[in-house]
N, C-alpha and C positions, 0 to 999 in steps of 0.2 A: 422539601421542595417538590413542587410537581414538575412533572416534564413533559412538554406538549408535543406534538408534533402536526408541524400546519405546511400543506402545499404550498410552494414558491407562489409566492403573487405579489403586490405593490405594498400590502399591509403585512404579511409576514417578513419582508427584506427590512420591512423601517423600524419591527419592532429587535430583528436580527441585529440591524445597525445601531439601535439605541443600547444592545446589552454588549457588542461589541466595544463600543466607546464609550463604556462606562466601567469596562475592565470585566467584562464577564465571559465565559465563553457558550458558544453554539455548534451544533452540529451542521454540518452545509456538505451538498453533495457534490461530487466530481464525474469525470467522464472513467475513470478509475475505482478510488473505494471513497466513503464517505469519510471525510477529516472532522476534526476536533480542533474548532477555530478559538482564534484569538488574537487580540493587536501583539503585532510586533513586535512595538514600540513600548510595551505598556509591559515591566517587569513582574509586576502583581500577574496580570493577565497567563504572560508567558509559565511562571511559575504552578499558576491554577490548573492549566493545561497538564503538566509533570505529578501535579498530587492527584488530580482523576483521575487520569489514565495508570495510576504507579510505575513511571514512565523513568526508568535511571537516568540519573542527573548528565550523564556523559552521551545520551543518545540524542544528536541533534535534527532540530526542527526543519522546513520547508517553509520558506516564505512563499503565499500565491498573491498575486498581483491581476489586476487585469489586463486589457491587452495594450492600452495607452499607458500604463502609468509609468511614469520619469524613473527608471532602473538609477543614471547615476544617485538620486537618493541615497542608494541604498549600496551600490555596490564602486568599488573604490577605482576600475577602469575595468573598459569592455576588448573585445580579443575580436580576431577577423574570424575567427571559427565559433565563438556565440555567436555572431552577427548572420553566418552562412545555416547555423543550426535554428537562430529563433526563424529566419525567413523559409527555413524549408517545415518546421515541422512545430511551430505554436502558432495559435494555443495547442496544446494537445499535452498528451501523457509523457513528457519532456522533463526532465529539472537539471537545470545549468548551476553549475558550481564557479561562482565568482570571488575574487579577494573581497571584504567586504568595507565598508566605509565603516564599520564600527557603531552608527547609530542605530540600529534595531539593540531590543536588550540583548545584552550579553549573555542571557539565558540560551538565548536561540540558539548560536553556535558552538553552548560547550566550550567557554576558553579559545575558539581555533579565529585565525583569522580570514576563516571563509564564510559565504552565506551561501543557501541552497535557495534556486528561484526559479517558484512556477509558473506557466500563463496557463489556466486550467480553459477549458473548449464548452464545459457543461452553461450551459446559458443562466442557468440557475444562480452557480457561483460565478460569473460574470455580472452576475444582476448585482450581486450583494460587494461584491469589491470594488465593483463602478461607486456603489452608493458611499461607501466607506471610504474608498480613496486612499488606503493605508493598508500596506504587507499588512496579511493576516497567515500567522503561521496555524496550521492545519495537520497535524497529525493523523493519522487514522484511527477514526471515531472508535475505536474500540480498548478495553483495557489491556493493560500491557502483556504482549505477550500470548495473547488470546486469538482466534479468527478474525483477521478483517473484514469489517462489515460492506455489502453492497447494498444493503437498502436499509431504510428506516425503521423499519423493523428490527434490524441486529443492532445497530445504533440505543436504542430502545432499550433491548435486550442486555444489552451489558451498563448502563447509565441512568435508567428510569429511578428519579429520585435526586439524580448527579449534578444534572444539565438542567438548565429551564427551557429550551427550546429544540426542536430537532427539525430542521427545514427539509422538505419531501422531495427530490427531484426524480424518485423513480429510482426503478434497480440498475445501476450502476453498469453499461455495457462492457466496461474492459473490464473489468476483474481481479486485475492487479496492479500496484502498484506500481507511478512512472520509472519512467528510467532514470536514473540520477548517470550526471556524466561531468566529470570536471572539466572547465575549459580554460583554467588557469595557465596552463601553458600552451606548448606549442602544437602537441596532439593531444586529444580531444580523448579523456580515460573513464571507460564506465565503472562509476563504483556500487552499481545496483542494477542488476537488467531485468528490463521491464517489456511494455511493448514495442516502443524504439528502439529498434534491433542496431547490433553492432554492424552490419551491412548494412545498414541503411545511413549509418551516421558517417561510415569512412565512406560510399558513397558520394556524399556529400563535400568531405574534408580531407579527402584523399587517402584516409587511413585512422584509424580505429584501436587503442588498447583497453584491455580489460585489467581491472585491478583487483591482485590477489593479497588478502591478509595474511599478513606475516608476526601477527602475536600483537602487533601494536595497540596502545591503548586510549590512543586518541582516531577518532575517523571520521571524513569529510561527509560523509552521509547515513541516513538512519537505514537500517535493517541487516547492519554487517555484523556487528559484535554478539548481538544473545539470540536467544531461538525465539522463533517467534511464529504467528498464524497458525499456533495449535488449538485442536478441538479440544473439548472435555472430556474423551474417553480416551483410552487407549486406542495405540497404534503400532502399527508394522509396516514398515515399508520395504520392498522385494522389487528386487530386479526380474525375476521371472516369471511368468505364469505359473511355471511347477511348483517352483516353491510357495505362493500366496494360495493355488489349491491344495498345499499340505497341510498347510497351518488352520486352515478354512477347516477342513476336516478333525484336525486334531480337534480343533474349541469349539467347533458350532457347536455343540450337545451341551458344553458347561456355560458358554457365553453368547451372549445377538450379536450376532457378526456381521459386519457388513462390507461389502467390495465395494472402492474408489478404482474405475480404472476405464482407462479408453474401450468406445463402444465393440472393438472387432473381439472381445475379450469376456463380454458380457455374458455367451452364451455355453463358457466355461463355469458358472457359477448358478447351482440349481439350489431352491431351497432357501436362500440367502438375501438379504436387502441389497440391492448394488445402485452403485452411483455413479452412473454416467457421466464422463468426463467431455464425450463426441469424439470427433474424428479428428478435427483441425486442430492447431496448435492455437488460435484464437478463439475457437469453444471451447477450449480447455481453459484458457486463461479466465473467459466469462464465468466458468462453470465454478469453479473451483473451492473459492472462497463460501459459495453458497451449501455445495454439497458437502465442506466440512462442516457446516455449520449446520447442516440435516442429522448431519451421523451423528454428530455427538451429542443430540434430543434421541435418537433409535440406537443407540449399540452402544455395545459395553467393549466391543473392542472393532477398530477399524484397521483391514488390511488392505492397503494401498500397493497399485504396482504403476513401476514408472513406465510414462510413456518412452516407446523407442527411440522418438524422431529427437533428433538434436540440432542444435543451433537457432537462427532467430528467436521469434517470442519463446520457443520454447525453452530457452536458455533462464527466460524469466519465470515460468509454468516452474519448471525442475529444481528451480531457486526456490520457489515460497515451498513445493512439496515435500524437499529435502527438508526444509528447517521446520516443517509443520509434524512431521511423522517420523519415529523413529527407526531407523536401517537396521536391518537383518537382513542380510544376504544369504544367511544359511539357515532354512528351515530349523527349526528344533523343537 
């Protein structure tokens, strides 16, 4: 199979839409990372999406919708806190966790009687869900377990051969993946933080929890259970400066080593490939997924240190970096 990849325009969305509803799947961009589409509705479909990506059978999907399309379809009743959340902050990097009406495949949600539902902002995949008119669940275009892609290029890079199409929208501004948040009951529970910050949502709903895994083996949303958005080389990950310049000094002579870390930290590392994460907790988010995705073409082993700043987006930064890079806290 060859694998194309053609800029958003009138003729790449119709030929997107034709492999859509015919049970195939595409790559299609977000305002986030780039997903690995597929109908819904369409069990073949859904299923093809889990053998690409080698995507365990129990980690469940996101349905994206556009910004009209009729939810009760698809979800089984709507709650006064969706209602306060879609109106303050969709389309955008958002996923509401609804009881589900049972008609999408049954693949999608893993057995669970919820479904996960996006209104994505990128005009791109607005274009292509209008045309389609049908949940298209969208994973992140990458294989399992691997760095999430932000542009068509890494898309590419992990699939060339997989996919017959990869739709172009450009490198992906947020970086990481939305915030998934269930709003099946009466407060509003995030089970994946993203850039829709836990302030921002009790803001809105007067209050805010976060959901912690307790061994369970069923889960409302993808990116809790296995590790995941690792690069291809090795990694360390350090709470300190001291400690990521010890380790820097032990291996650089045997291994290419390279620094992942916020800019005020750079110019502790001489000699070394480093990788700019910026300043803000929203250039960290943009940066993130791409500069793992540099390191592990240049180095044989990447030492990461976490940023200081905690809470907001960067609760979501410190999420994918945690499960991207493995912890060492103590030099050795």
């Amino acid at each position: 199979m060859q694998t194309q990849i053609k800029r958003i325009d009138e003729n790449s969305v119709a030929e997107a839409k034709e492999i859509l509803l015919s049970g195939g799947v595409v790559a299609i961009p977000t305002e986030t990372v780039y997903g690995l589409g597929g109908n819904a509705f369409d069990d073949t479909a859904v299923q093809k999406i889990f053998a690409v990506k080698g995507r365990p059978a129990d980690n469940p999907l996101i349905a994206h919708v556009h910004t009209d399309y009729d939810l009760s379809k698809i979800i089984d009743y709507d709650t006064e806190i969706a209602k306060k959340l879609r109106a303050a902050f969709l389309p955008g990097p958002l996923t509401l966790v609804y009881p589900s009406t049972g008609k999408v495949s049954k693949y999608v949600s893993c057995g669970l009687n919820t479904l996960a539902v996006r209104v994505p902002s990128h005009a791109g995949a607005q274009a292509l869900l209008k045309a389609v008119n049908l949940p298209v669940v969208a994973p992140s275009a990458n294989l399992s377990r691997h760095v999430s892609p932000t542009s068509a290029k890494h898309v590419y890079d992990d699939f060339s051969g997989r996919i017959p199409l990869i739709l172009d929208g450009g490198e992906a501004i947020g970086g990481i993946e939305s915030t998934v948040c269930d709003v099946s009951g009466e407060v509003p529970v995030i089970l994946r933080p993203g850039l829709i910050t836990k302030e921002q949502i009790a803001a809105v709903c007067g209050d805010c929890l976060v959901y912690e895994h307790k061994g369970e083996k069923q889960v409302k949303s993808p990116g809790v259970l296995y590790k995941h958005y690792s690069p291809r080389c090795e990694t360390a990950l350090f709470t300190t400066v001291a400690q990521a310049v010890e380790e820097c000094e032990r291996l650089r002579q045997d291994k290419r080593v390279g620094i992942l870390c916020e800019s005020k930290w750079l110019d502790r590392f001489v000699g070394v490939v480093c990788y700019d994460l910026g300043k803000t907790p929203e250039e960290m988010a943009t940066r993130l997924y791409a500069a793992l995705r540099k390191a592990e073409e240049e180095c044989d082993l990447l030492i990461a240190i976490k940023p200081e700043q905690r809470g907001g987006v960067m609760d979501g930064v410190l999420n994918r970096l945690e499960k991207a890079c493995t912890s060492k806290d103590v030099a050795h």
